[in-house]
N, C-alpha and C positions, 0 to 999 in steps of 0.2 A: 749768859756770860760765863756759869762755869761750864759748860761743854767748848765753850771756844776756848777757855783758858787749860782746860785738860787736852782737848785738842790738837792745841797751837804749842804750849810748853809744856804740856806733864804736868801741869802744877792742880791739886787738890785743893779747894774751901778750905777743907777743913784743917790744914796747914796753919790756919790764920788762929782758931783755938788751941791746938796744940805748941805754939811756938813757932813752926818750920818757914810758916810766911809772915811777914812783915806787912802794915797798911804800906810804908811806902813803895817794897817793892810789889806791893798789890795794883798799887797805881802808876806803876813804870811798866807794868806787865798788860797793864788794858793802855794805858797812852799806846804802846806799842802795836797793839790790835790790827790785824791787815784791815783796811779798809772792805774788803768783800764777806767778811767775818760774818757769823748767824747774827751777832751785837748788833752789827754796827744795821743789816736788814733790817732787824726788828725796832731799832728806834728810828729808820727813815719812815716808818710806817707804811702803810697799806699797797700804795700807790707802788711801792717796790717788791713788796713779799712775793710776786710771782718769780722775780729773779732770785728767791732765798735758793741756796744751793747751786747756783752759779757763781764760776769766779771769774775773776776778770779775765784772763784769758780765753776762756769761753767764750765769752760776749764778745771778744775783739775779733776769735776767732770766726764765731756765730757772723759777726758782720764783712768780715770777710767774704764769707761763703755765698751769703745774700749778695755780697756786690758785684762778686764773679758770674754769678750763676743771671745777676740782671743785664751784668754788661754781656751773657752770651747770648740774652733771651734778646736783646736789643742789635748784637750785631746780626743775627740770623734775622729777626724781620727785618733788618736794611739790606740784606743780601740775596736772600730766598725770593724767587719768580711769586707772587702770592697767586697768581694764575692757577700755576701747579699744587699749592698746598695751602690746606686750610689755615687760619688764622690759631694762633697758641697763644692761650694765656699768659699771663704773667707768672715766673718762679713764685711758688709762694716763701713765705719769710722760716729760717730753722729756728729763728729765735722766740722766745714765748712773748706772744702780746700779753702788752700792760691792758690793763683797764682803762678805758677812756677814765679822764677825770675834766673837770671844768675847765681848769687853763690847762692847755699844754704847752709843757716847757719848752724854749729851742735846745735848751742844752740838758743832759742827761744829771740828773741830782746826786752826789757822789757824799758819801758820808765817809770825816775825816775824824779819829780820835783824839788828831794832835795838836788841839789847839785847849791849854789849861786843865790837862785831861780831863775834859767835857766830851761828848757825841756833839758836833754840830753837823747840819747841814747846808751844805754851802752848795752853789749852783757851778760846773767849772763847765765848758765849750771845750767839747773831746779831740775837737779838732786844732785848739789851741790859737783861736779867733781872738 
């Protein structure tokens, strides 16, 4: 938390002994926390640490990339004589696989700061299902 708070606002710990930081605005400054923050990674736990250092942009971009490059690898085997040309793989994915875990989610687990300034984890459908 303080690398994201130096990070994100310039602001120092040790503000909070010296006078310069306030508990409250300590806690208006992590409510505030982006959601993609090192923070908010390290309390979704394990299942997500491989995305630490990804932001969301990335990942939307990331999945961008994966769906172009699948819908081209899909339009060329509907198209291509296969007579004439060997069979191709599937693109592989630019995004970092997770770790399998026991259940998988349908929807992607997004960690939000803004509820009672707490870390929860909440489950939200990226695709707005």
């Amino acid at each position: 938390m303080e690398a994201d708070l130096h990070r994100i606002y310039g602001v120092d710990l040790v503000g909070l002994w010296s006078g310069q930081l306030t508990l409250r605005k300590l806690r208006v400054l992590i409510e505030q926390l982006p959601p993609d923050c090192a923070t908010a990674y390290a309390l979704a736990g394990a299942e997500l640490g491989q995305l630490s250092g990804w932001r969301l942009t990335d990942l939307l971009l990331g999945r961008l990339a994966d769906e172009l490059a699948l819908y081209r690898w899909q339009w060329e085997a509907a198209h291509i004589d296969p007579k004439k040309t060997r069979h191709r793989a599937q693109p592989p994915s630019v995004l970092p696989e997770l770790e399998p875990s026991s259940s998988q989610p349908d929807s992607i687990p997004v960690v939000s700061p803004h509820r009672l300034g707490d870390f929860v984890s909440e489950q939200e459908d990226p695709r707005g299902y």
